[in-house]
C-alpha positions as CSV (number, residue, x, y, z in Angstrom):
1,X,-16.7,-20.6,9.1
2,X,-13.3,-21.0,9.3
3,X,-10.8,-18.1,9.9
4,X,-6.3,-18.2,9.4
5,X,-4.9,-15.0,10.3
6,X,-0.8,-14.8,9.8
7,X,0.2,-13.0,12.7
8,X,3.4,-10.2,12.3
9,X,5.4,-10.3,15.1
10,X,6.1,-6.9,15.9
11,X,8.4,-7.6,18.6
12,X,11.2,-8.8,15.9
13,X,14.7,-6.6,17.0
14,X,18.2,-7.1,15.0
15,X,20.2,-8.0,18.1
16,X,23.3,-5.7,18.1
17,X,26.5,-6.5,20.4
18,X,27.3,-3.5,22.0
19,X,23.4,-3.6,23.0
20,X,21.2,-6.0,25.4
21,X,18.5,-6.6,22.9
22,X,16.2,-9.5,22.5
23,X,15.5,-11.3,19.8
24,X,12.2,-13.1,18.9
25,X,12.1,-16.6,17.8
26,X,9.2,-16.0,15.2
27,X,8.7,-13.5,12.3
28,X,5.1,-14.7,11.8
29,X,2.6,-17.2,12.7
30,X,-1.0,-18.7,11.8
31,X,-4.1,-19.2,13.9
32,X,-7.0,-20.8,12.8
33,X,-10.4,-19.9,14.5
34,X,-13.7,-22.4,13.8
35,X,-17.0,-21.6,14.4
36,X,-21.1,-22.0,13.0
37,X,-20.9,-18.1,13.5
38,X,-18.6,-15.4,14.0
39,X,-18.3,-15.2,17.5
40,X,-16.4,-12.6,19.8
41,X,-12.9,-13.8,19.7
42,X,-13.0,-14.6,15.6
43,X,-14.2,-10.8,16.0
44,X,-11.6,-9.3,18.0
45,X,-8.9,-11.6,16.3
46,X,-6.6,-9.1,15.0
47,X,-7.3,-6.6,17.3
48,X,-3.6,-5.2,19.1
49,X,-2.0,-7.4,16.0
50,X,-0.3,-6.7,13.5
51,X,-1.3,-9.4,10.6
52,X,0.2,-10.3,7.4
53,X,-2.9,-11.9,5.3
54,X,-6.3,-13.5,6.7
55,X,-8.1,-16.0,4.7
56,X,-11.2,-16.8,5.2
57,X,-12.8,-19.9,4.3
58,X,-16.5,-21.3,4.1
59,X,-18.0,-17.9,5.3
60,X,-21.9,-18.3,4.9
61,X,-23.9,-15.0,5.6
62,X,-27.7,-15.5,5.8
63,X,-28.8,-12.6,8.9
64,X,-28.6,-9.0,8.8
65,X,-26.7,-9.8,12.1
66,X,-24.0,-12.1,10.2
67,X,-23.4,-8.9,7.8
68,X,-23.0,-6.7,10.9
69,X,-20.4,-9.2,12.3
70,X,-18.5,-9.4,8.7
71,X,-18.6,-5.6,8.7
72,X,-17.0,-5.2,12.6
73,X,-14.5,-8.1,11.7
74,X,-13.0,-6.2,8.3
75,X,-13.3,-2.9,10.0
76,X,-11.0,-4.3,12.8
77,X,-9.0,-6.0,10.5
78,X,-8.1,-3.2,8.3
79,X,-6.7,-1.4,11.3
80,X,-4.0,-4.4,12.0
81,X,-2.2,-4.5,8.6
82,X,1.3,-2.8,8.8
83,X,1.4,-1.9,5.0
């Protein structure tokens, strides 16, 4: 199984003059996560993160447990998109 998640940086400020603001480098950014199974951190992947789109490839469900660990993933997931 093979997981990208685009990553929102949520961090991203307009930098003004008569303000100290920062500015971050990045507006978004990809991770891929591989794995037999869906392990913990392909679990918890979007969790505190904003994300733009996830893709995931090669995805073979074949135990009630691998259904249960699609099912946490998406629930997660749907919490982290902005829009």
């Amino acid at each position: 199984m093979e997981l990208q998640i685009s990553y929102l940086n949520n961090e991203t400020i307009n930098q003004n003059e008569s303000e100290k603001t920062q500015s971050a480098t990045w507006h978004s950014r990809w991770k891929t996560y591989k794995s037999d199974w869906m392990d913990e951190d392909m679990k918890n992947a979007t969790v505190s993160h904003y994300v733009d789109r996830i893709i995931i490839n090669d995805a073979q469900i074949a135990t009630k447990g691998s259904v249960d660990d699609m099912i946490e993933f998406l629930t997660k997931a749907r919490e982290s998109f902005k829009f």
